[in-house]
N, C-alpha and C positions, 0 to 999 in steps of 0.2 A: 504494500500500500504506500503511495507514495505520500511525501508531507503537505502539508497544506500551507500557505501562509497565513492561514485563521484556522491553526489548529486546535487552540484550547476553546477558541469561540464554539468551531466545529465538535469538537469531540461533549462541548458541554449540551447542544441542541440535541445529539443524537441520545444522549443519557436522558435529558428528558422526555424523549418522548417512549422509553420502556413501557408503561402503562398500555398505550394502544400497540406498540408493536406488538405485546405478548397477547394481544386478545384479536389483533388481527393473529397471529401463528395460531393462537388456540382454533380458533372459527376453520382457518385454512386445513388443518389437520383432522378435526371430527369431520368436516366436510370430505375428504378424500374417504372414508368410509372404508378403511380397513378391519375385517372382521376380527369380532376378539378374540385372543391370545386363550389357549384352553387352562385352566385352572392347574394353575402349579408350572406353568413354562416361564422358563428365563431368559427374558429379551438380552440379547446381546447389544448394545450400542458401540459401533465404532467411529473414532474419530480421535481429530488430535487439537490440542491447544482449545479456543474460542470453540472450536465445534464441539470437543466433545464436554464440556463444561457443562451444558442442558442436562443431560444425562445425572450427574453429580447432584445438582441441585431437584431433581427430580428426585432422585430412589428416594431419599426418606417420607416422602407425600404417599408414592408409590408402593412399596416394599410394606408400608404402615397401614395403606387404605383399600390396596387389593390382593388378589390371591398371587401376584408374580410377582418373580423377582427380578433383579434389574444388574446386569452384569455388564462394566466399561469395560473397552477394550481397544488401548492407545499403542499401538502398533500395526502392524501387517498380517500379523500370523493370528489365524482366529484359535480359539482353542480347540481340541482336539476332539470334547464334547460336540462340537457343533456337528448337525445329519441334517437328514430332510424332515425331524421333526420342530428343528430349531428357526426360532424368529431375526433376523438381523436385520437393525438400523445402522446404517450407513451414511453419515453426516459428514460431510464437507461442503462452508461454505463458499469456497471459489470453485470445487466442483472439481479441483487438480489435488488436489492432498495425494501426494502417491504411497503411502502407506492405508490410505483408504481404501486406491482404487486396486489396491493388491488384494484385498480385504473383500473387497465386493467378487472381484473374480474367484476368490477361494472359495466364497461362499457359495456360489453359482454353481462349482462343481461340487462342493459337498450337496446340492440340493437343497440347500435352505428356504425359506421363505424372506426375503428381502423386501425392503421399502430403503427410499433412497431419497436423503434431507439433503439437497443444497441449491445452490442461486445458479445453477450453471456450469458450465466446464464439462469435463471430458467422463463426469460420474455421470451428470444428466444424458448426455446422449447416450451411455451403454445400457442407463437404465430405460430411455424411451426404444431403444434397438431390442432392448429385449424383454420390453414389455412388462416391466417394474414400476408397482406402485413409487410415483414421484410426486413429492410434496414440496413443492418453489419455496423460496424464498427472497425477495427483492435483492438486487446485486448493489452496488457500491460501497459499501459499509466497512472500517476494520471487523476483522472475525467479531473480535470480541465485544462488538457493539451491536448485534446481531443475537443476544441473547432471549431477548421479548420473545422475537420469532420464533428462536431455536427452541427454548424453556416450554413456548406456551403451542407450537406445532408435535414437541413430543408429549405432552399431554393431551393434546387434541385428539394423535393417533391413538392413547392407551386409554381414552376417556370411556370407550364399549365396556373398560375394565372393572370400573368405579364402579361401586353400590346402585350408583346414581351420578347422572351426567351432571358435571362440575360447571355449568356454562354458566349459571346465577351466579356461581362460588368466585370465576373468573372475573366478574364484572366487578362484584363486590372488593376483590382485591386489588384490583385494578384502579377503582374508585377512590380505594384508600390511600393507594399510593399515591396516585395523584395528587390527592389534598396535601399528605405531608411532601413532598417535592416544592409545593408552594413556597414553605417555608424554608427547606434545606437550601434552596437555589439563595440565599439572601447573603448578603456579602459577611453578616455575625453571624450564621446559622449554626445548628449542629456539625455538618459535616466541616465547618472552618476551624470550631472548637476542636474537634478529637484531631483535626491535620494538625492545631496546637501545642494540642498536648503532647503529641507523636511527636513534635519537632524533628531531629536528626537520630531519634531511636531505632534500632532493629523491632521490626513490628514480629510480636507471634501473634495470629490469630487463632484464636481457640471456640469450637462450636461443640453441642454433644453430637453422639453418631446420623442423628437425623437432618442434621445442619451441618456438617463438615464438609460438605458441598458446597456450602455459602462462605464458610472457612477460607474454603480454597479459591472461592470468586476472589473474594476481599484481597488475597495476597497473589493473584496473580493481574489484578488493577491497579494495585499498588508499584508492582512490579510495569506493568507495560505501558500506564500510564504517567505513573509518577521515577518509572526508571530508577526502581531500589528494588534490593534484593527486601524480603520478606519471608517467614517463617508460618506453616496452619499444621494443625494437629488436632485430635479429639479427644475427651474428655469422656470415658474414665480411663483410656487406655492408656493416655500417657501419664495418667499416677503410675504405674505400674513400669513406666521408665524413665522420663523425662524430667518428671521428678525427682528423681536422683541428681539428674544433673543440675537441677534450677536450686535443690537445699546446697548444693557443694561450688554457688557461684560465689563470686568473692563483691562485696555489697559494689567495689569499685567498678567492676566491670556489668554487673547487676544494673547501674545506674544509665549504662547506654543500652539498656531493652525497652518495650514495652509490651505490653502483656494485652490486646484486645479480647475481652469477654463476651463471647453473643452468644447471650443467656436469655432462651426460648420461655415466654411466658407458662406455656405449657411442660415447663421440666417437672420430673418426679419428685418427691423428698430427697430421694439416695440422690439425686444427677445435681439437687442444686447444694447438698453438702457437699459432692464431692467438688463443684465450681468455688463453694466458699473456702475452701481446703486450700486448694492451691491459691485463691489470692489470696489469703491470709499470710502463705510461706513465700511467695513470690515479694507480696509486699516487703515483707520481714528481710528478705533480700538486697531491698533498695531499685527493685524495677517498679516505672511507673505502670499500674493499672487502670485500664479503661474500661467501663462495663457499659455494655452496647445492649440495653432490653429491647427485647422484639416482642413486643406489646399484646399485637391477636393470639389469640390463644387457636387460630386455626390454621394449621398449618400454611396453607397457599396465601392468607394475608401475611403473615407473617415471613414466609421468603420472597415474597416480589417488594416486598418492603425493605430484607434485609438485603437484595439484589441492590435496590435504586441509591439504598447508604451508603453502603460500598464503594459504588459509583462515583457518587458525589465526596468521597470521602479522597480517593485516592485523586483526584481532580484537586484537588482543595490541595494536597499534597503536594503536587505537581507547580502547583501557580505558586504555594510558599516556595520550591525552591527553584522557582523561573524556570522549568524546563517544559517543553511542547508536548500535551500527550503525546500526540495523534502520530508520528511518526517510529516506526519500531526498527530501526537502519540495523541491531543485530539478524534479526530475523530474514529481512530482505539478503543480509549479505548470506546467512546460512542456506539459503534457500536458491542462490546465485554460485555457493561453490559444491553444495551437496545435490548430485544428480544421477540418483539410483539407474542402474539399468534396467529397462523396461522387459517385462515380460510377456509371454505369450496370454491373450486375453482367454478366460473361459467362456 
């Protein structure tokens, strides 16, 4: 993607308008009309970067609200499980990702059932040549600004899943975000406070297993947008290691971290001891803590809300330390010297 010279202008308009992008992807994807998935099948999703991020941020709505499970998978080689009773989603949004399109052809010869997420490129045609459900996506956008659609089109497709079709559910969250964006976008807003607080810290972002998906949005925006490395993890696994390492940091080097907490209205007893646990010892360490509540107690308000913070958070990040989102020059050069050899198509 090339740079813009109104890049932070640019990248700030396309954040905002996540709200109807994820409710046009939702509409566009129950409308493709993909039959459901049989009770107990595990969608396989493949993709890399911005594309397969939907995925993430989905399984815990998913995995929690129907009978399937939800299995990424960020490479070329599908897993060995995959036959012709298996489901694969195949995401790339330029429609070139060659670890994708390796991915679609394996699946082809295993026989699987495929559907095929993206804006274009050389997935679209193999998918329209051989007759694969394909679900568009509008082209110009960095990947990772392409979430609405991506998030709110793989729930559209798995929507047959649900108890009951999420379309009311969608608006409603969609609704909500919007209002709060009102506010975020203000030059004192929340997302300008926690870029604040964050100053020049190593960010960990920590979510429990049903959000660690948002976990991983927040520090891979921080990264591509605000161009810093960043840290996500989940909560309670990493008492179980990371902990060790955060009681044995020394308060000095403790004092260049931060600790982001996105603590799910709807956490258990045990899930929000165990959130209290580590900030208390994190604290005690001399890293700053930030606790980020995600306020609906329903799941999908509560991620496309923790999506749009995120957003505006690592933006916020970006303008404190003068750097242009919108341009990602590591990516374009990896992508400019790494050029797999092409294989024979299935």
């Amino acid at each position: 993607m090339a740079p813009h010279d109104d890049g932070p202008e640019r990248m700030r308009a396309l954040a905002a308008e996540l709200p109807s992008t994820f409710l046009e992807g939702f509409r566009a994807g129950r409308d493709l009309a993909v039959p459901a998935a049989p009770k107990g099948t595990t969608i396989v999703l493949v993709g890399m970067g911005g594309s397969a991020i939907a995925a993430d941020l989905a399984r815990g709505l998913v995995e929690s609200e129907t009978p399937l499970a939800l299995a990424i998978v960020r490479a070329p080689e599908l897993p060995r499980a995959v036959d012709e009773r298996s489901r694969v989603v195949l995401v790339s949004y330029s429609g070139n990702t060659w670890e994708t399109l390796r991915a679609y052809d394996a699946a082809g010869r295993l026989g699987a059932h495929r559907v095929v997420v993206t804006s274009g490129g050389e997935l679209a045609e193999r998918a329209t040549r051989d007759r694969v459900p394909l679900l568009g996506v509008p082209a110009g956008r960095p990947p990772r600004s392409a979430v609405g659609h991506l998030l709110g089109g793989l729930l559209g497709l798995l929507d047959p899943s649900f108890p009951e079709s999420n379309e009311d559910r969608a608006r409603r969250a969609a609704a909500h975000t919007e209002a709060l964006l009102g506010g975020w976008q203000r030059p004192r807003g929340l997302p300008r406070s926690i870029a604040d607080r964050l100053g020049d810290r190593l960010p960990f972002v920590y979510a429990d297993p049903s959000f660690v998906g948002l976990a991983r949005r927040w520090k891979t925006q921080i990264e591509e947008n605000a161009k810093r490395v960043a840290v996500f993890d989940e909560i309670p696994e990493l008492l179980h290691n990371a902990l060790v390492g955060w009681d044995a940091t020394a308060r000095a080097e403790a004092r260049r971290y931060a600790v982001v907490l996105l603590e799910w209205a709807g956490l258990s007893g045990p899930m929000r001891e165990s959130f209290d646990y580590l900030r208390h010892l994190v604290v005690r360490r001399g890293a700053t803590v930030i606790r980020v509540p995600l306020d609906p107690e329903d799941r999908l308000e509560a991620l496309l809300a923790g999506i749009a913070l995120g957003d505006q958070v690592s933006l916020a990040v970006a303008a404190r330390r003068r750097v242009d989102p919108y341009p990602v020059a590591a990516i374009v050069r990896l992508k400019a010297t790494v050029r797999p050899s092409r294989r024979p198509r299935g």
